[in-house]
mmCIF file as gemmi writes it, N, C-alpha and C atoms, coordinates in Angstrom:
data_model
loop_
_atom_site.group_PDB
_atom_site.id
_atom_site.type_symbol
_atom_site.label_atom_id
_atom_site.label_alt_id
_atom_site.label_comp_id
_atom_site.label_asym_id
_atom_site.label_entity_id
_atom_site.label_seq_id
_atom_site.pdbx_PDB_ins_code
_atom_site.Cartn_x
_atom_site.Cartn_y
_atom_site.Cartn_z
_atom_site.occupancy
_atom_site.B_iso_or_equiv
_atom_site.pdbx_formal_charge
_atom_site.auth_seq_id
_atom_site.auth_asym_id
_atom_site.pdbx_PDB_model_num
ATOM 1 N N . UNK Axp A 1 ? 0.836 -1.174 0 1 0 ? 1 A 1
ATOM 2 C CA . UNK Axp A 1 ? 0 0 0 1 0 ? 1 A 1
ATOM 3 C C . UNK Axp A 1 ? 0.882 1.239 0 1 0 ? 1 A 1
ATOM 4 N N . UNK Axp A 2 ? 0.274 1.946 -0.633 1 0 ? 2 A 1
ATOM 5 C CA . UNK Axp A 2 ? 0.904 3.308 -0.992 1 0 ? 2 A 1
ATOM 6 C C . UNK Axp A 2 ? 1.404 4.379 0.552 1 0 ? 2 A 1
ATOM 7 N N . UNK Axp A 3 ? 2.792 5.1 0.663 1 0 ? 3 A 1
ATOM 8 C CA . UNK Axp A 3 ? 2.565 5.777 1.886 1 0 ? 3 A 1
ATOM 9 C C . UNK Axp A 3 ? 1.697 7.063 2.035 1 0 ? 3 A 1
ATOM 10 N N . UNK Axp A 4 ? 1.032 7.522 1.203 1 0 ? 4 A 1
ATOM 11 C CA . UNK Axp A 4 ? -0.074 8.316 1.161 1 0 ? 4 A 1
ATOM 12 C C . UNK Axp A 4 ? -1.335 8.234 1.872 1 0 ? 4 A 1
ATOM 13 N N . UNK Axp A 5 ? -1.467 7.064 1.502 1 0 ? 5 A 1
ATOM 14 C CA . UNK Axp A 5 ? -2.539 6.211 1.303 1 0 ? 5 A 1
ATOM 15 C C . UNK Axp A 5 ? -2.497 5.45 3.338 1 0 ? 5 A 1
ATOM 16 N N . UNK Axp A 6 ? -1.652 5.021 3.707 1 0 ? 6 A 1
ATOM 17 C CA . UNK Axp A 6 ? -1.527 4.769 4.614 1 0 ? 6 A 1
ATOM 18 C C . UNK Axp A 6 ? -2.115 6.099 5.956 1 0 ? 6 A 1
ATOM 19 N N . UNK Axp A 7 ? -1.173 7.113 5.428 1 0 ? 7 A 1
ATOM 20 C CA . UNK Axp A 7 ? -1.07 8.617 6.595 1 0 ? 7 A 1
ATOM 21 C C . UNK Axp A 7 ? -2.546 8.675 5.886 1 0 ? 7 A 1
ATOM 22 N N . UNK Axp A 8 ? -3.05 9.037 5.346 1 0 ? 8 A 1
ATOM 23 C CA . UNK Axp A 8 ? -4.666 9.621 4.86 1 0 ? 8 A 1
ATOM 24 C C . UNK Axp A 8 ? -5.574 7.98 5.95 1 0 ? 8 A 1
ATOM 25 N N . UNK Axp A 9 ? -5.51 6.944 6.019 1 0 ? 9 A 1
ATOM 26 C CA . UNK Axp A 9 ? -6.227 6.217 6.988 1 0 ? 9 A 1
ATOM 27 C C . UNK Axp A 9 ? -6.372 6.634 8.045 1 0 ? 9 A 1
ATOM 28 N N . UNK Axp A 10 ? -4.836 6.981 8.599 1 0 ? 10 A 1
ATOM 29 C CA . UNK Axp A 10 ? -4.764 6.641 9.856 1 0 ? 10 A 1
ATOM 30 C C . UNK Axp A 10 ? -5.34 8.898 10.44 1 0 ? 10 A 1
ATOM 31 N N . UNK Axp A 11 ? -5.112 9.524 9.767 1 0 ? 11 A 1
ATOM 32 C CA . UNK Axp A 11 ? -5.485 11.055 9.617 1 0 ? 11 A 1
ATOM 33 C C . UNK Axp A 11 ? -6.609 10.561 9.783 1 0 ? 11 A 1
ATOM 34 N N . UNK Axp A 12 ? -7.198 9.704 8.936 1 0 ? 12 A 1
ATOM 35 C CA . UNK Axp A 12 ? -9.214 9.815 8.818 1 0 ? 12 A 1
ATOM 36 C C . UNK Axp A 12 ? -9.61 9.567 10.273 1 0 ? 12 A 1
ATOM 37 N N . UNK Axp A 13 ? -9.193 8.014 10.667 1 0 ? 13 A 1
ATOM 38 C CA . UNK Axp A 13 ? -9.403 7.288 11.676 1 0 ? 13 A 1
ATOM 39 C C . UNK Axp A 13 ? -9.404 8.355 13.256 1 0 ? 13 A 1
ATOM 40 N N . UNK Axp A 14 ? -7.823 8.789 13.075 1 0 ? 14 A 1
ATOM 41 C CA . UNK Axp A 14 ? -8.021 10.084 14.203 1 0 ? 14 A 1
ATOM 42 C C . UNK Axp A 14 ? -8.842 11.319 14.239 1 0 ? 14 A 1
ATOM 43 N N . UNK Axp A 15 ? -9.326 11.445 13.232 1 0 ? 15 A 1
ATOM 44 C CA . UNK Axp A 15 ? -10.423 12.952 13.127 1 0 ? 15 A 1
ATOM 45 C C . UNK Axp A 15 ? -11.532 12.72 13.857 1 0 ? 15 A 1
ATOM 46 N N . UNK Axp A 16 ? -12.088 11.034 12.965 1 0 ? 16 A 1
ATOM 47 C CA . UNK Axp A 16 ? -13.061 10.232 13.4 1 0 ? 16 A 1
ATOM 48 C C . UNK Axp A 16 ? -13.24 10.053 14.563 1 0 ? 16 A 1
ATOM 49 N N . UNK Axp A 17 ? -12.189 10.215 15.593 1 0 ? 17 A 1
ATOM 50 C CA . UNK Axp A 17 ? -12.554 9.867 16.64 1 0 ? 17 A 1
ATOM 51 C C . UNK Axp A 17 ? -12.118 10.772 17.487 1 0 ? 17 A 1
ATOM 52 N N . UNK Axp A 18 ? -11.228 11.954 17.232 1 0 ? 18 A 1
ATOM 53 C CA . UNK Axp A 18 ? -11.481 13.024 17.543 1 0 ? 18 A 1
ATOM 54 C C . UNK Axp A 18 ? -12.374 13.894 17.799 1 0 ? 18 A 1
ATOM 55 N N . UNK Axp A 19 ? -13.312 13.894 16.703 1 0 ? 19 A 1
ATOM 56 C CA . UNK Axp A 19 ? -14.295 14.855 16.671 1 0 ? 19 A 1
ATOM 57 C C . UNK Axp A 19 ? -15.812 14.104 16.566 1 0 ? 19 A 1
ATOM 58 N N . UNK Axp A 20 ? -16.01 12.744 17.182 1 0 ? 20 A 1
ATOM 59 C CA . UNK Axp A 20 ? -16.599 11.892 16.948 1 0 ? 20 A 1
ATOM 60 C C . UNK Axp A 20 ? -17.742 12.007 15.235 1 0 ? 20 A 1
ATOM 61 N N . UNK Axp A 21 ? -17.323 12.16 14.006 1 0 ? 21 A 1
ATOM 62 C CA . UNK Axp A 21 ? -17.141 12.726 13.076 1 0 ? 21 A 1
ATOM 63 C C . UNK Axp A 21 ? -18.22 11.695 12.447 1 0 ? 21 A 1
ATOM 64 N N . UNK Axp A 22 ? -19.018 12.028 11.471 1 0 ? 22 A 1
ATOM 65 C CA . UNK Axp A 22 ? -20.159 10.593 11 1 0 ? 22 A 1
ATOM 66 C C . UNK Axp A 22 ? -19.333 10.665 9.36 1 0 ? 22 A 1
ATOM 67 N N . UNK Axp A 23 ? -19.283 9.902 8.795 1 0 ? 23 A 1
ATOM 68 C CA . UNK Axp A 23 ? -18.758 9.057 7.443 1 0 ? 23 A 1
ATOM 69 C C . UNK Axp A 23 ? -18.66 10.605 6.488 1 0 ? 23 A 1
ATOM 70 N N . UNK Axp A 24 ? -19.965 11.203 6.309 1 0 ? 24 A 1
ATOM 71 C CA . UNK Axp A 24 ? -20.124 12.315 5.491 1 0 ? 24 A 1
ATOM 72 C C . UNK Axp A 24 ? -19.387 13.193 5.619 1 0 ? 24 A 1
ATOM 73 N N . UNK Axp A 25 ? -18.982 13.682 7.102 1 0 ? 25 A 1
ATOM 74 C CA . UNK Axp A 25 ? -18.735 14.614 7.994 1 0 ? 25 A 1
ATOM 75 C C . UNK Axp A 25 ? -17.167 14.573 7.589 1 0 ? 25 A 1
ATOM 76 N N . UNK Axp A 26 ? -16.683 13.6 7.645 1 0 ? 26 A 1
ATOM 77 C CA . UNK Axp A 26 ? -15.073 12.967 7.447 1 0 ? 26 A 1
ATOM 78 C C . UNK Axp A 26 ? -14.757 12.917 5.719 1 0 ? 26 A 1
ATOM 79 N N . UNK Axp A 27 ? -15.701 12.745 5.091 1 0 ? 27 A 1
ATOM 80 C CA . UNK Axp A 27 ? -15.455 12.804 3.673 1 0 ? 27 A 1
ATOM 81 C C . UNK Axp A 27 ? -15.6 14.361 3.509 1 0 ? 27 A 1
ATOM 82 N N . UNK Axp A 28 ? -16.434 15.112 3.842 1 0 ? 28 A 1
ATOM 83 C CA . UNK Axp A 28 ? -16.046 16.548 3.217 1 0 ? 28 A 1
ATOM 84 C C . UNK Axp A 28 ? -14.892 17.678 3.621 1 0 ? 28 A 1
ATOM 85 N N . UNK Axp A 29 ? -14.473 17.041 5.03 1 0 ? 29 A 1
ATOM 86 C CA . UNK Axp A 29 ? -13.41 17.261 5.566 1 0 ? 29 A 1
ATOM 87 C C . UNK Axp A 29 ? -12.337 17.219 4.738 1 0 ? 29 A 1
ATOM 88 N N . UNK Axp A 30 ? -12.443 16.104 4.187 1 0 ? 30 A 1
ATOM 89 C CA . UNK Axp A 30 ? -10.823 15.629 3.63 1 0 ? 30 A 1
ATOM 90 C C . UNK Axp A 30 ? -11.133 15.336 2.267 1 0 ? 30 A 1
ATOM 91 N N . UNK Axp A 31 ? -12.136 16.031 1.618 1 0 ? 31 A 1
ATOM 92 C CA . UNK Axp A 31 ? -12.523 16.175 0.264 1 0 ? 31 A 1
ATOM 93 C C . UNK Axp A 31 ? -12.372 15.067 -0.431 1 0 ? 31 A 1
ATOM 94 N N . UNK Axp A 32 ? -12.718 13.855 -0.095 1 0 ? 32 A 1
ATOM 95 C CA . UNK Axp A 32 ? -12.731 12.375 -0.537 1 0 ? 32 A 1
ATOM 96 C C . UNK Axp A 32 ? -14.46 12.093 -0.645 1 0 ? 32 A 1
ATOM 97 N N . UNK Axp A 33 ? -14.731 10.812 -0.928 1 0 ? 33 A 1
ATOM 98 C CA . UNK Axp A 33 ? -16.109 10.057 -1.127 1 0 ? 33 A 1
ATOM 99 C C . UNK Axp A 33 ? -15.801 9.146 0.173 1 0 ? 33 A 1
ATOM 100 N N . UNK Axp A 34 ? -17.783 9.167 -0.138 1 0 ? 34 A 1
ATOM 101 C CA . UNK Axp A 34 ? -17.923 8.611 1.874 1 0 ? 34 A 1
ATOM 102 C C . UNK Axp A 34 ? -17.211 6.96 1.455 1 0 ? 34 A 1
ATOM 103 N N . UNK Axp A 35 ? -17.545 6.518 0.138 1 0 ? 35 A 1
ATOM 104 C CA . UNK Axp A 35 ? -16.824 4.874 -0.074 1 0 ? 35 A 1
ATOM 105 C C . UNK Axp A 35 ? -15.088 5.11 0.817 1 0 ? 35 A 1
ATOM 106 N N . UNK Axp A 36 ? -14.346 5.741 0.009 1 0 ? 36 A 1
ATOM 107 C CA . UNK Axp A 36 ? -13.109 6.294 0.109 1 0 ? 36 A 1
ATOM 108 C C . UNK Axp A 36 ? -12.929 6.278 1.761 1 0 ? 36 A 1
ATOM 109 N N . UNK Axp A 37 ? -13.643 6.786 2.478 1 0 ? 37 A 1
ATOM 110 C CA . UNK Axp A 37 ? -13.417 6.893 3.837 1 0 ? 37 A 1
ATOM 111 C C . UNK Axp A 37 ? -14.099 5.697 4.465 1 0 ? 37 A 1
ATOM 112 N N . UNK Axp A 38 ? -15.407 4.923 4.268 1 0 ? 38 A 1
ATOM 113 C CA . UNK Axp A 38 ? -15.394 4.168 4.941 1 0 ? 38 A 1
ATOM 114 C C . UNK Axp A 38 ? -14.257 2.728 4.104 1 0 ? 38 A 1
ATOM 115 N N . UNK Axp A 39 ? -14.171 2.614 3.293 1 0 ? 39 A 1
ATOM 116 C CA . UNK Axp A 39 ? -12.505 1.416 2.948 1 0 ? 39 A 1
ATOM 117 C C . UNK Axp A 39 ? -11.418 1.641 3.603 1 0 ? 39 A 1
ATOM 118 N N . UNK Axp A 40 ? -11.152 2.914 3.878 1 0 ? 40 A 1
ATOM 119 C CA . UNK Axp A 40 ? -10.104 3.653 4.097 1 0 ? 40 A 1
ATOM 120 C C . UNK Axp A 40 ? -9.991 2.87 6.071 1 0 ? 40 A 1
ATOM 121 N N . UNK Axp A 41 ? -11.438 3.01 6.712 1 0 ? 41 A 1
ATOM 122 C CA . UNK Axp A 41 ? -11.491 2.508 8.074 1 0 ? 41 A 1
ATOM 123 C C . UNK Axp A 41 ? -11.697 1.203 8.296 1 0 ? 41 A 1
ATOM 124 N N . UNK Axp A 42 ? -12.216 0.895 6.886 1 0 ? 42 A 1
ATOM 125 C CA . UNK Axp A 42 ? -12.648 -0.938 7.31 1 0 ? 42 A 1
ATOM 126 C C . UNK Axp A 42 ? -12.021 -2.07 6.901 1 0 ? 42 A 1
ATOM 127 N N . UNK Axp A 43 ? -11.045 -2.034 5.841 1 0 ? 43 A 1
ATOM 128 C CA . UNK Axp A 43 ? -10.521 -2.517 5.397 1 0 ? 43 A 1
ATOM 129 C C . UNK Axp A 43 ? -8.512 -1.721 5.543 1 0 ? 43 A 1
ATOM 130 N N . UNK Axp A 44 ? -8.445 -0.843 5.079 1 0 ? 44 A 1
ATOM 131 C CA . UNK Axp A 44 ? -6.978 -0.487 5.13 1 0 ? 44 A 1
ATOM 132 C C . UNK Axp A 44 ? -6.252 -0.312 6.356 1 0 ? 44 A 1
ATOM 133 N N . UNK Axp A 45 ? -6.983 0.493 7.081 1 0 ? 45 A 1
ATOM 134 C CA . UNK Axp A 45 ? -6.649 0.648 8.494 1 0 ? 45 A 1
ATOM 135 C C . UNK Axp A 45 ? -6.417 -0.627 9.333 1 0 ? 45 A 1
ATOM 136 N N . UNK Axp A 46 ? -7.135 -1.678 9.765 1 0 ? 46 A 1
ATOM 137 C CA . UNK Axp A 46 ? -7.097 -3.038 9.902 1 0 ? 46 A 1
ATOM 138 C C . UNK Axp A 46 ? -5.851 -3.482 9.636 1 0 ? 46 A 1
ATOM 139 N N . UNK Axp A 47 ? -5.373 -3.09 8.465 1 0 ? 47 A 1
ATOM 140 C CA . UNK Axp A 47 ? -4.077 -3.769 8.334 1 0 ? 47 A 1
ATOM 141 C C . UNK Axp A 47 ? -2.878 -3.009 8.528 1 0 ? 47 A 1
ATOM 142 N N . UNK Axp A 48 ? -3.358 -1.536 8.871 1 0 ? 48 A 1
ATOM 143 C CA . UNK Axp A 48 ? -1.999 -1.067 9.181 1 0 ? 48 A 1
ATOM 144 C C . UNK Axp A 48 ? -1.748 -0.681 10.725 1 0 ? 48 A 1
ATOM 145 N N . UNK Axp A 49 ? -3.195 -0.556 11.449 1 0 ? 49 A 1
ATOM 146 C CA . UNK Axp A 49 ? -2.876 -0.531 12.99 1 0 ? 49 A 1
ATOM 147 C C . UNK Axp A 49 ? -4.693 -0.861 13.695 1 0 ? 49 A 1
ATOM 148 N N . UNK Axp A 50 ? -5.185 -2.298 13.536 1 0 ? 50 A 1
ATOM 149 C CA . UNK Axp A 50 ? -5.941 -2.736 13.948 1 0 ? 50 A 1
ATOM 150 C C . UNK Axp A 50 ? -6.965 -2.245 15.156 1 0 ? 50 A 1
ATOM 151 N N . UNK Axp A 51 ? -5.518 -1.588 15.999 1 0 ? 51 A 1
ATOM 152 C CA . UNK Axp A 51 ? -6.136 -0.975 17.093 1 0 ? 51 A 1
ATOM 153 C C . UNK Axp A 51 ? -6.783 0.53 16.991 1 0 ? 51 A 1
ATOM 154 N N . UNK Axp A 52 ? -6.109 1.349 15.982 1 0 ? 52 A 1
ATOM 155 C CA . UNK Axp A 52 ? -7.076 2.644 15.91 1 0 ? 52 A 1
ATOM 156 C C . UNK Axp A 52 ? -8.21 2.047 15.139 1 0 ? 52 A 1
ATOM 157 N N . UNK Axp A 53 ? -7.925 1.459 14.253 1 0 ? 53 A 1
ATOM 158 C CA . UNK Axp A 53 ? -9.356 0.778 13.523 1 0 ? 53 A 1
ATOM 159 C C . UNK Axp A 53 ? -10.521 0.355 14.501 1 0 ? 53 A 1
ATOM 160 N N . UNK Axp A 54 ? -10.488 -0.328 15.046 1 0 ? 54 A 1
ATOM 161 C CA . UNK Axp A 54 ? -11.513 -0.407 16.13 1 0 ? 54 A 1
ATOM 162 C C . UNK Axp A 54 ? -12 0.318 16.523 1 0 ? 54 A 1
ATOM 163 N N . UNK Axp A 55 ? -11.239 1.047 17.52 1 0 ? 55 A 1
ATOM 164 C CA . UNK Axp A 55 ? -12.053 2.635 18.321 1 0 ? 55 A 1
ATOM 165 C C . UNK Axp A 55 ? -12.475 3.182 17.074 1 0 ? 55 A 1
ATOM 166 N N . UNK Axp A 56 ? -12.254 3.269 15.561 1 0 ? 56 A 1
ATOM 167 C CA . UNK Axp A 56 ? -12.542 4.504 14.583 1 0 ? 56 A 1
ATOM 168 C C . UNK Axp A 56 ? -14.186 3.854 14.181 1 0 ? 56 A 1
ATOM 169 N N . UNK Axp A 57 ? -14.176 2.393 14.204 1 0 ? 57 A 1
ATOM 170 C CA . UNK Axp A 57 ? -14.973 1.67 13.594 1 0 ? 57 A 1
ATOM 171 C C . UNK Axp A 57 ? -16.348 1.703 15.244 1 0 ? 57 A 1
ATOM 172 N N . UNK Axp A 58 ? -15.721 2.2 16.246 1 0 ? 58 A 1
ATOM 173 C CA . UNK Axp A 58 ? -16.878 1.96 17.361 1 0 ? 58 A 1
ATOM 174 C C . UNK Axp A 58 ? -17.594 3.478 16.622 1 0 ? 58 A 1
ATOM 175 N N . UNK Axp A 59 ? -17.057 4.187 17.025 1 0 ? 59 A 1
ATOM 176 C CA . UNK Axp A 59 ? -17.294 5.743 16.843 1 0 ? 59 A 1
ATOM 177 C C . UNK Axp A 59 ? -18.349 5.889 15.693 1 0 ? 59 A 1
ATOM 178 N N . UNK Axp A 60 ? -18.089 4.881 14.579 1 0 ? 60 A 1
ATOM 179 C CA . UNK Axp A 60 ? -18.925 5.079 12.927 1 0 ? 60 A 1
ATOM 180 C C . UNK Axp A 60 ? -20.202 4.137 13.605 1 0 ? 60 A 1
ATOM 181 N N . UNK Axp A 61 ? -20.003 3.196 14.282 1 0 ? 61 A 1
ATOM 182 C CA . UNK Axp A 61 ? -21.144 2.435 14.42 1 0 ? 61 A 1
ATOM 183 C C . UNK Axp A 61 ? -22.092 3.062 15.664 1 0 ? 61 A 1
ATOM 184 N N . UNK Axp A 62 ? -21.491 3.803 16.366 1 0 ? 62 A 1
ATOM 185 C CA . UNK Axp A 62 ? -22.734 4.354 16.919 1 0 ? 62 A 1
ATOM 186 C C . UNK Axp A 62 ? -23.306 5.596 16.586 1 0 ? 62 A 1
ATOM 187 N N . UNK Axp A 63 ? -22.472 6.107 15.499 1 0 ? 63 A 1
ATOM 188 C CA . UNK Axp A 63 ? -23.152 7.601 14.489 1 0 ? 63 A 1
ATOM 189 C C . UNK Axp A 63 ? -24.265 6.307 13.724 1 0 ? 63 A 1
ATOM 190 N N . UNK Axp A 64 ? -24.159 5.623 12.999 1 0 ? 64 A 1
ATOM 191 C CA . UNK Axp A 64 ? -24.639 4.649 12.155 1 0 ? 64 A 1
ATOM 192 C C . UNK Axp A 64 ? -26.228 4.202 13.098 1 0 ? 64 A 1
ATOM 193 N N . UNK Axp A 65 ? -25.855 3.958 14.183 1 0 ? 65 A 1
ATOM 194 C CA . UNK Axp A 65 ? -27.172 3.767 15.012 1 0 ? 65 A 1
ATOM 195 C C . UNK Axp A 65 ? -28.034 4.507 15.596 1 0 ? 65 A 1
ATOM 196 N N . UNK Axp A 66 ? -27.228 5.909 15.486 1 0 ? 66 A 1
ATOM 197 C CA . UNK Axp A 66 ? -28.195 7.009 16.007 1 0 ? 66 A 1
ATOM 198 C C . UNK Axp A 66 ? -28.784 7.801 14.561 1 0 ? 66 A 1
ATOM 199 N N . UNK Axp A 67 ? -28.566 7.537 13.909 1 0 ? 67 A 1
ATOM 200 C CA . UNK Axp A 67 ? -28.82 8.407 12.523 1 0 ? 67 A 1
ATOM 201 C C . UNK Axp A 67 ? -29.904 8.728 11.901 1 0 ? 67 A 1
ATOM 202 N N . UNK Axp A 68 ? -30.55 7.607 12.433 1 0 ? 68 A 1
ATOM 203 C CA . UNK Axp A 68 ? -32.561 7.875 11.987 1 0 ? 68 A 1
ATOM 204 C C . UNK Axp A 68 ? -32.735 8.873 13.092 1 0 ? 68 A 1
ATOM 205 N N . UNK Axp A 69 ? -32.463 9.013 14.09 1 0 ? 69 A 1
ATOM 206 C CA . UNK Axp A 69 ? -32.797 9.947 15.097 1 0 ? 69 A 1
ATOM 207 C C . UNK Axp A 69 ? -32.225 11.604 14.79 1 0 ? 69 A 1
ATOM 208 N N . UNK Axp A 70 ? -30.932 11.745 14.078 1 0 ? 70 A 1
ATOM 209 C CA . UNK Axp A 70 ? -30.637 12.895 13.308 1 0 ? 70 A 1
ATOM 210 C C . UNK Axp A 70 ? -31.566 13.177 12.203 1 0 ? 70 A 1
ATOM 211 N N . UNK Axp A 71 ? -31.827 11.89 11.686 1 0 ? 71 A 1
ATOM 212 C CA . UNK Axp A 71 ? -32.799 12.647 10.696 1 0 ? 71 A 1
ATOM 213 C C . UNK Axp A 71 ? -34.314 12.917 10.739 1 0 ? 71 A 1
ATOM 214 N N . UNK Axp A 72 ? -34.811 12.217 11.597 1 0 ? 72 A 1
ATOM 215 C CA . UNK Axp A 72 ? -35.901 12.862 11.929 1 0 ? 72 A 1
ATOM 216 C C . UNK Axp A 72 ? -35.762 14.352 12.652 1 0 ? 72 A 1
ATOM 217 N N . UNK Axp A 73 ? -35.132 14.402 13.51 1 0 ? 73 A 1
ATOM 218 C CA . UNK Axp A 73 ? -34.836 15.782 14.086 1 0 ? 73 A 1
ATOM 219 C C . UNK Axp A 73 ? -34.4 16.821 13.031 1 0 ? 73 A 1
ATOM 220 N N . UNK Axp A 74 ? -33.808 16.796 11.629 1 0 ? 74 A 1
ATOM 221 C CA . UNK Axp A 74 ? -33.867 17.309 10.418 1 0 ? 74 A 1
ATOM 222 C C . UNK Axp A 74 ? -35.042 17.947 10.014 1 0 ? 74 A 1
ATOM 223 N N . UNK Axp A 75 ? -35.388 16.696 9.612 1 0 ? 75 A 1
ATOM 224 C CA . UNK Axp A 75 ? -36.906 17.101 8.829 1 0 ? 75 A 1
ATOM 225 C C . UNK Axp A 75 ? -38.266 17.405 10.14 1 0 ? 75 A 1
ATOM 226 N N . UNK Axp A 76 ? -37.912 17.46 11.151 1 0 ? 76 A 1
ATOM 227 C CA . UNK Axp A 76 ? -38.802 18.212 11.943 1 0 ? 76 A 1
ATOM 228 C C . UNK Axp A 76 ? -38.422 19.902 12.369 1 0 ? 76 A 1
ATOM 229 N N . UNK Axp A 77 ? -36.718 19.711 11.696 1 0 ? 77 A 1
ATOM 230 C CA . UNK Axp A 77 ? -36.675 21.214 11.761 1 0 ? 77 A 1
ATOM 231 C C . UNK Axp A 77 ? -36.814 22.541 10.392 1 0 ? 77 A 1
ATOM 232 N N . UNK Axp A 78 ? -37.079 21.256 9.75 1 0 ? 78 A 1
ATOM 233 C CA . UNK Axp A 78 ? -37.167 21.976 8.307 1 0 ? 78 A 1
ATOM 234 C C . UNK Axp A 78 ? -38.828 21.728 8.175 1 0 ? 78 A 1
ATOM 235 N N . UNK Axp A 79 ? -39.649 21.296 8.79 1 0 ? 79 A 1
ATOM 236 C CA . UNK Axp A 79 ? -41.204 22.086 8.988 1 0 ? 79 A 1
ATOM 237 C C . UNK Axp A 79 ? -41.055 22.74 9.699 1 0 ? 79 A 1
ATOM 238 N N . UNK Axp A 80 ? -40.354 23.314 11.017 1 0 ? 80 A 1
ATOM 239 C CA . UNK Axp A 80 ? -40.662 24.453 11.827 1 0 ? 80 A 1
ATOM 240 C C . UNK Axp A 80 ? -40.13 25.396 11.557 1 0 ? 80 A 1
ATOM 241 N N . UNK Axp A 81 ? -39.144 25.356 10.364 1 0 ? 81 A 1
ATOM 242 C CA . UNK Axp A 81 ? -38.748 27.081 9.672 1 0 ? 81 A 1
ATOM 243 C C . UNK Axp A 81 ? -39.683 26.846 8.616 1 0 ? 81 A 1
ATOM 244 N N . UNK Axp A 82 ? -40.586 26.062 7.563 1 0 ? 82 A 1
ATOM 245 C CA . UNK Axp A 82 ? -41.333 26.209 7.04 1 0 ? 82 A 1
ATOM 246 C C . UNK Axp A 82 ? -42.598 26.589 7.712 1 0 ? 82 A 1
ATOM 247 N N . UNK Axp A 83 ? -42.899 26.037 8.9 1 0 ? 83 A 1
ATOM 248 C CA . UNK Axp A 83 ? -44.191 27.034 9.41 1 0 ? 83 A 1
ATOM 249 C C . UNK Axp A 83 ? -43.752 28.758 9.643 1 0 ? 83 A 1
ATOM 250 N N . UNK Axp A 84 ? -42.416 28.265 10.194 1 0 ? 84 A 1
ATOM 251 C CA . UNK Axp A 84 ? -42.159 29.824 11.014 1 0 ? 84 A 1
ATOM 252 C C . UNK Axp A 84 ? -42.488 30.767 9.597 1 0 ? 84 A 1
ATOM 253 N N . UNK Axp A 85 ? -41.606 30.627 8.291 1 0 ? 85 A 1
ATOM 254 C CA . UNK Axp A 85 ? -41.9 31.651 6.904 1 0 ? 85 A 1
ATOM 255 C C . UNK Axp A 85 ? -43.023 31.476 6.608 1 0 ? 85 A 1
ATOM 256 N N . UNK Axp A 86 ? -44.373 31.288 6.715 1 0 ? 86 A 1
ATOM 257 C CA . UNK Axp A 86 ? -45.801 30.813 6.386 1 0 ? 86 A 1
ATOM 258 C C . UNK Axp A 86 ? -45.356 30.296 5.058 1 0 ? 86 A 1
ATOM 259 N N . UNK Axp A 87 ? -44.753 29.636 4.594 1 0 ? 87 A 1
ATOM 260 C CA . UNK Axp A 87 ? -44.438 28.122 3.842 1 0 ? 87 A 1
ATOM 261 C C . UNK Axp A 87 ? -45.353 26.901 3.768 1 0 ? 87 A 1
ATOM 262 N N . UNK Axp A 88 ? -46.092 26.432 2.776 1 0 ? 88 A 1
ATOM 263 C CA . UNK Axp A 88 ? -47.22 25.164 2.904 1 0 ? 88 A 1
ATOM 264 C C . UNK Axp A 88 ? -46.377 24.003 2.621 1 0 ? 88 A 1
C-alpha cells in the first residue's frame, strides 16, 4: 500500500474519533467520497494498525445507530422554519 494512502487512513481514523465525526462529515473534511473513507477505516486501516481501527470503527457504528434519530430531528426542523416563513 501506498505511503499516502496509509497517513490519509490513519489522519481519517483520528479525526473520526477526535471529533466523533459521522462518514459524510469525514469525507467533506478531507474532500474524498464517503466509499473512500469508509474502505479507508474498514478494510486499510485493519491492516496497518488494527487498534485505531476499532475505536474509529466503534465511533462510525454508533453515528450509524443514532442516525434515523438525526434525521428525523432534520426534517422536523425543516417544517418548523417552514411554518415559522408561512411556507405550505
Amino acid at each position: 500500500m501506498k505511503d499516502y494512502i496509509e497517513e490519509r487512513a490513519m489522519n481519517i481514523a483520528n479525526y473520526i474519533i477526535e471529533n466523533n465525526a459521522t462518514v459524510r462529515q469525514t469525507a467533506k473534511q478531507f474532500g474524498i467520497s464517503k466509499s473512500t473513507v469508509h474502505k479507508d477505516v474498514t478494510e486499510r486501516l485493519s491492516q496497518i494498525n488494527p487498534t485505531l481501527a476499532k475505536e474509529a470503527r466503534r465511533v462510525l457504528d454508533i453515528n450509524k445507530s443514532e442516525r434515523h434519530i438525526r434525521g428525523g430531528m432534520a426534517t422536523r426542523e425543516k417544517y418548523l422554519h417552514r411554518e415559522q416563513m408561512g411556507i405550505k
